[in-house]
Every structure is written in structure tokens, then in C-alpha cells.
C-alpha positions in Angstrom: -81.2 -26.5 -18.8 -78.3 -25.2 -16.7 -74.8 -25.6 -18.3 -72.1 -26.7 -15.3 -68.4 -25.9 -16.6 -65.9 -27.4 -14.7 -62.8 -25.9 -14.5 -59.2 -28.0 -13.8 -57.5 -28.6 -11.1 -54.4 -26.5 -10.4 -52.6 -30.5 -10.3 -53.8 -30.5 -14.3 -52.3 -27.9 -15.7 -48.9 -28.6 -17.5 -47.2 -25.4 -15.9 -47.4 -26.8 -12.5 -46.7 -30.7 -13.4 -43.5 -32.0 -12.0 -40.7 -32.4 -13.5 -39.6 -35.4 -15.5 -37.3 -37.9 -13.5 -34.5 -37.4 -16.3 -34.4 -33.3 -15.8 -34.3 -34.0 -12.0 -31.2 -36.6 -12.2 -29.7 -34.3 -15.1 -29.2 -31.5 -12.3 -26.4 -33.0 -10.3 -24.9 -34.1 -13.4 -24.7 -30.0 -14.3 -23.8 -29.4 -10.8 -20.7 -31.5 -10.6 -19.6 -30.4 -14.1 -19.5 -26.4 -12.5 -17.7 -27.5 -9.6 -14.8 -29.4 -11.6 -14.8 -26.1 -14.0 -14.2 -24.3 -10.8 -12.0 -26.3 -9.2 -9.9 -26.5 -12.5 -9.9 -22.6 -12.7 -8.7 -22.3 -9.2 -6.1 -25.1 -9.2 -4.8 -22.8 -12.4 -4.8 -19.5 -10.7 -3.1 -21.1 -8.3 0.0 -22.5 -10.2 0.2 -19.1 -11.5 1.3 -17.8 -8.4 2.8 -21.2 -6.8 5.3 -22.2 -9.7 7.8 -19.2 -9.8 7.5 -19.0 -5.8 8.5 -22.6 -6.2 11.3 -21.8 -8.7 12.4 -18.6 -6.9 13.1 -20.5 -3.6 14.6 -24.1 -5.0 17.2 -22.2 -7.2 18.4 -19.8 -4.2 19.5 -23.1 -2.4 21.0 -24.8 -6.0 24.3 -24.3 -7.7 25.3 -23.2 -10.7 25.4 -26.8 -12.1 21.7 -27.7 -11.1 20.4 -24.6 -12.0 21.5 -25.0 -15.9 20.9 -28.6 -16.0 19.2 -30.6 -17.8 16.3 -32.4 -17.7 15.8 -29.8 -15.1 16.0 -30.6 -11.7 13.1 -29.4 -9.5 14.4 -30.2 -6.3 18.3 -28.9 -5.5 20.0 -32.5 -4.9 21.9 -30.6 -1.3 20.5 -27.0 -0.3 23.5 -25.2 -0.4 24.2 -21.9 1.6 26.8 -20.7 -0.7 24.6 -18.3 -2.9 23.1 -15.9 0.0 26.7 -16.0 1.6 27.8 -14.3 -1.7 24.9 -12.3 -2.3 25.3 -10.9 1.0 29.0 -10.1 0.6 28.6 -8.5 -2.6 26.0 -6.0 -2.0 25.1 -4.2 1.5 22.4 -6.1 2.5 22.6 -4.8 5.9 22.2 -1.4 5.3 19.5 -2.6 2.7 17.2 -4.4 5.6 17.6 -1.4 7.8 16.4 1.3 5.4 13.3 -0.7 4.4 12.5 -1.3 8.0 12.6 2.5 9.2 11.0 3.0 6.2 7.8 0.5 6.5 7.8 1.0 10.0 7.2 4.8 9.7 6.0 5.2 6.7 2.9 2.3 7.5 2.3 3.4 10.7 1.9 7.2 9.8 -0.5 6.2 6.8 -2.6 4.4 9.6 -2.7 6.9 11.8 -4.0 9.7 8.8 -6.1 7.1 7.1 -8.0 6.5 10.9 -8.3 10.5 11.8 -9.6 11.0 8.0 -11.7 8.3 7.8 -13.4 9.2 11.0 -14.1 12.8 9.8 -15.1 11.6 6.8 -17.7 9.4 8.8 -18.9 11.1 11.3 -18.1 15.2 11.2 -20.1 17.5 9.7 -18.3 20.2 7.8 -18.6 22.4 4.8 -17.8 20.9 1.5 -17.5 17.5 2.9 -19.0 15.2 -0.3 -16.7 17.6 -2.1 -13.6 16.5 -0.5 -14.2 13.0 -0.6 -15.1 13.3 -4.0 -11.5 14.9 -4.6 -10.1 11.9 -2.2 -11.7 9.5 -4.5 -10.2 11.1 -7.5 -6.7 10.9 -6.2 -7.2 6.9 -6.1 -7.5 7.1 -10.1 -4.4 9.4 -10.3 -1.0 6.7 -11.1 1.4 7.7 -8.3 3.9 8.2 -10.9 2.4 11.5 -12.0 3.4 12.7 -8.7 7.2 12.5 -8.8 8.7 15.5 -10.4 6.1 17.6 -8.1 7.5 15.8 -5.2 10.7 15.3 -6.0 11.0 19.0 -6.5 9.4 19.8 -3.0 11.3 17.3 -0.9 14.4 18.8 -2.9 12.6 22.6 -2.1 13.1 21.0 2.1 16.3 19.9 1.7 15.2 16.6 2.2 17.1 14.7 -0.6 18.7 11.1 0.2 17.2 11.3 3.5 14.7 8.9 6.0 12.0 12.1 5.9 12.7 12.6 2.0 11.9 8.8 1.5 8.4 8.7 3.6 6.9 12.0 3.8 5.9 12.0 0.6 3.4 8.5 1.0 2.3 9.5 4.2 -1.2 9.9 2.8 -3.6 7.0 1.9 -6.6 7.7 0.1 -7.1 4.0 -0.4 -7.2 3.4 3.3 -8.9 6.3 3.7 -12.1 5.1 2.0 -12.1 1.7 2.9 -11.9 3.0 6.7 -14.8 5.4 6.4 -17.0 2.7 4.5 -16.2 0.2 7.5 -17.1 2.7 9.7 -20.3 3.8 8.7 -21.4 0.3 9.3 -20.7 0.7 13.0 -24.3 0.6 15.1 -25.3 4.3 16.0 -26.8 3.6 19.3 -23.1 3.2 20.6 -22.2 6.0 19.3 -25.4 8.0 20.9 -24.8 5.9 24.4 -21.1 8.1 24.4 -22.6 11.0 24.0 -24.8 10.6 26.5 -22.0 10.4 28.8 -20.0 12.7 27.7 -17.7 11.5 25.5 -16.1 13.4 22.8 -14.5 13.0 19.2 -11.6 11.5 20.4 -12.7 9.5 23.0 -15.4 7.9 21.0 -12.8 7.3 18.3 -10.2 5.6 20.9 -13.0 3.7 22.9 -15.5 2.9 20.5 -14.2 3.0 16.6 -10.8 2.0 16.7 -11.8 -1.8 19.0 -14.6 -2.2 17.0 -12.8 -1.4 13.8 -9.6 -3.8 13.9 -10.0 -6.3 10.9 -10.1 -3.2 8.6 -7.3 -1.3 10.3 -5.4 -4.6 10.0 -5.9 -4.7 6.2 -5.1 -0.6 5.6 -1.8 -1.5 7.7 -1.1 -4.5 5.6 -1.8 -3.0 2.7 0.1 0.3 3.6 3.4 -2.3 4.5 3.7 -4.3 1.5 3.5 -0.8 -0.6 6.1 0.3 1.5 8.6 -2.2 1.4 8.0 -3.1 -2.2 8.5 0.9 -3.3 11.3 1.4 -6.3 10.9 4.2 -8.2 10.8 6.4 -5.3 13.2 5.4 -3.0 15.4 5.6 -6.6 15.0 8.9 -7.7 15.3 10.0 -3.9 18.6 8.8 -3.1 21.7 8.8 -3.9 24.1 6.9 -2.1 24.0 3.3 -1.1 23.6 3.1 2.2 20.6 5.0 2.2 19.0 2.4 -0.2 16.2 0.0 0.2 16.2 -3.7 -0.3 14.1 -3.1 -3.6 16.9 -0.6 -4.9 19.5 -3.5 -3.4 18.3 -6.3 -6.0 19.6 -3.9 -8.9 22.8 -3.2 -7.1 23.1 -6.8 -6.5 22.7 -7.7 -10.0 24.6 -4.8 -11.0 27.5 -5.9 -9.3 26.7 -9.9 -10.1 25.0 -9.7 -13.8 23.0 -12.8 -15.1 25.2 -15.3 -15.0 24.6 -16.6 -11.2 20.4 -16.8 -10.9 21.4 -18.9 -7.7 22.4 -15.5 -6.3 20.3 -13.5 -7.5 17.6 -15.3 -6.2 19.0 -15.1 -2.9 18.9 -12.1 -2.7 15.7 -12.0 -4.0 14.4 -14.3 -1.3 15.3 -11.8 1.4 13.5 -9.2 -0.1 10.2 -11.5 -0.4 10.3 -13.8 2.4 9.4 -11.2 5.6 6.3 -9.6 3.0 5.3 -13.4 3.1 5.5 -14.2 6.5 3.3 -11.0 7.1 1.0 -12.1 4.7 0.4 -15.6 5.8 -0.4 -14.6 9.3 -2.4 -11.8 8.4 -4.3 -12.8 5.4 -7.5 -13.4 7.7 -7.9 -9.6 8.8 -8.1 -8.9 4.1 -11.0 -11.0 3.9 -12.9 -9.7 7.4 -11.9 -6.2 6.6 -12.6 -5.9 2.8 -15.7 -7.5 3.5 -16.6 -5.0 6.6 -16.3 -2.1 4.1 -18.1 -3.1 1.3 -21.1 -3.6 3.5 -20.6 0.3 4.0 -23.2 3.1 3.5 -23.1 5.9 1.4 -23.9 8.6 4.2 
């Protein structure tokens, strides 16, 4: 007598059962519990930042009176131009803004320039003891900048280039951080462009000026942004460098300012403060878009 064995259904076993109703309508539940977590964690990193903005800008426009009060006040009950009037009197302000505008202006657009010519040799030249060099490149992005100075102060003093414009930007002309994030962008650039050029003719420069620099804006955006805020927000440089005030930056001003004011008027301290913060801001806020496209564009990079 023959024995038939019958054999389940793939519907009968218990591995491929549905789920019960309760774990499907507990998934949402989980759901919206991560989203409030991370909408509380953002809303906190954001205060971080917001709150002494806030503070910063309300107690340039508040007098002496409202800033000590108490319960304090968070809004300043008349703006009041009295505190950058003073700040501006008491320290050369002037002088200040000009210095740290020659200064980024220069100093940015030279580390652009390098960082683009670098990157693209980097990219796309072959030459001996290339991974070599860009291993040292890497290394110099671990190195603190600080471990520089007394080599560089020595040399620009070597130059005769003490409390001078070429004393205060020759020395950050290099970028190794824009460097690298330039080549990584553009080794995700499509080759047949690059092959189409050569085809008609085109050489290093051309290709570089036609093809890799238009294609290659967001991330020359971000080394440029990146390469002005460093820039304008440089102290212990500009510092040790100079030596006389007018060849100061506004960084180098807010010590002088409270030097000559101490800590008994925030209002105009923070004044003076605002001026030194308000243009990096503005710079920020309209170019904040071309971080996010060109951070993005270079950690898609190859490792060719």
C-alpha cells in the first residue's frame, strides 16, 4: 500500500503568517515616537546656536540699564544707536574693516585659485610619486595650524615681511582642505567629456577652464566659503604678525575694543562684536546651499 505524504502549504507555515494586527498598528506608534525624538534633538541643537545670536544682537541695541536688569529683558524696550556710535569712536574700526577685507579678499581668492590648479593635478595628471604627495597633503590636514607659527613667523620675518598685507596672507595661501575636497568632486566628473576635449584638441588648461571649473561650481563655492570665514575670523596670526593698529584686523579690533572699554559696557562690546559677525552671516545665509551640493558632490568621489 503506497504511503502519500503531504507536505504544507508555504501559507501554513508560521514563518510566513502575517503579522498580528496589534504589531502592524504598533509601527506608527514607534514611528512618530523617532520623529518627536528627532525633532526635539534638532529644536535643541538649534537653540544652541540661536540663543547667544539672539542675546549677542538684542544687547548691541540695549543700554546699560536693560542690559543689567532684572527680570531680564529679552527685547531692548527702544533700539538705541548709542553703543556702535561709541564702539566705533573708541577703537579704529575703519582701519579694522579694511585690513580684514584685503585680507579675505586675497587671501580666499589665492587659496581658490591653488586649491583648483592642485586639485586638478591631483585628478587628472599623471606624475611620479603622486599617491605619495597626496598622502603628505592629507597629513598636513591633521597637523593644528598652530604648530606652524614660529616656522612662519620666522620666514615672513626672514622676507621682511613683518606687519605687512603679504606678511598677513602669504602664509595661508595653501589649502589642503580645499585641496581634497576639490579633487574628490572632480573625479566624479563623467570621462567621456573629458575624452570628447581631447579629441579636439583641447589641452590641460583648456579642459580645466571649459570643462572642470563650470561643471565644478557648488564645490568651488564651498572651498571659497570656507577659505573666507577662516580668513576673516583669523586671530592668532594676524596677532603675532603685526604690530601697529592700523594694520590690524577686525578680530584683533574686538581685544582692542575691549581693551580700551573693559567689561563694564556689554552693550558696546557687543557692538562691536556685531560688526565683526554680521557680513560672515550674510555670506553664509546666501550661500549655505552651494555646503550642502558641494560636500555632497565630493563625498560621492573616487579613490583613483
Amino acid at each position: 500500500m503506497s504511503t502519500t505524504t503531504v507536505r504544507p502549504r508555504p501559507t501554513d507555515s508560521p514563518a510566513a503568517s502575517p503579522p498580528s494586527t496589534g504589531a502592524r498598528a504598533g509601527r506608527p506608534k514607534i514611528r512618530l515616537r523617532r520623529t518627536w525624538w528627532a525633532f526635539l534633538l534638532l529644536v535643541a541643537t538649534a537653540l544652541v546656536f540661536i540663543v547667544p545670536l539672539y542675546m549677542l544682537v538684542t544687547t548691541a541695541f540695549k543700554t546699560n540699564g536693560e542690559i543689567y536688569a532684572w527680570p531680564m529683558k529679552f527685547l531692548p524696550s527702544e533700539l538705541t544707536w548709542a553703543n556702535l556710535s561709541t564702539a566705533w569712536e573708541l577703537a579704529p574700526f575703519g582701519a579694522f574693516i579694511k585690513n580684514s577685507l584685503l585680507v579675505t579678499a586675497v587671501g580666499a581668492a589665492a587659496k581658490v585659485v591653488l586649491a583648483v590648479f592642485t586639485a586638478y593635478a591631483f585628478a587628472f595628471l599623471p606624475f611620479p610619486g603622486k599617491k605619495g604627495l597626496f598622502l603628505v597633503m592629507l597629513g598636513a590636514l591633521m597637523v593644528p595650524g598652530h604648530v606652524t607659527l614660529l616656522v612662519n613667523y620666522i620666514t615672513i620675518g626672514n622676507m621682511g615681511l613683518i606687519n605687512t598685507y603679504a606678511g598677513l596672507i602669504l602664509p595661508g595661501v595653501a589649502s589642503a582642505f580645499g585641496t581634497f575636497l576639490l579633487r574628490q568632486h572632480f573625479l566624479t566628473l563623467p570621462g567621456e567629456v573629458f575624452e570628447a576635449a581631447e579629441l579636439d584638441g583641447a589641452g590641460h588648461f583648456r579642459k580645466l577652464a571649459s570643462f572642470v571649473a563650470p561643471m565644478s561650481v557648488p564645490a568651488i563655492a564651498t572651498v571659497g566659503l570656507v577659505a573666507v570665514i577662516d580668513e576673516w575670523n583669523n586671530f592668532v596670526w594676524p596677532l603675532i604678525i603685526t604690530n601697529s593698529v592700523n594694520m590690524r584686523t577686525l578680530p584683533i579690533g574686538l581685544m582692542y575694543l575691549k581693551a580700551n572699554d573693559g567689561l563694564t559696557s556689554w552693550g558696546v562690546l557687543m557692538s562691536g562684536t556685531l560688526i565683526v559677525v554680521l557680513p560672515m552671516l550674510l555670506v553664509f545665509l546666501f550661500a549655505q546651499r552651494y555646503i550642502v551640493t558641494g560636500l555632497t558632490g565630493a563625498a560621492a568621489g573616487g579613490g583613483r
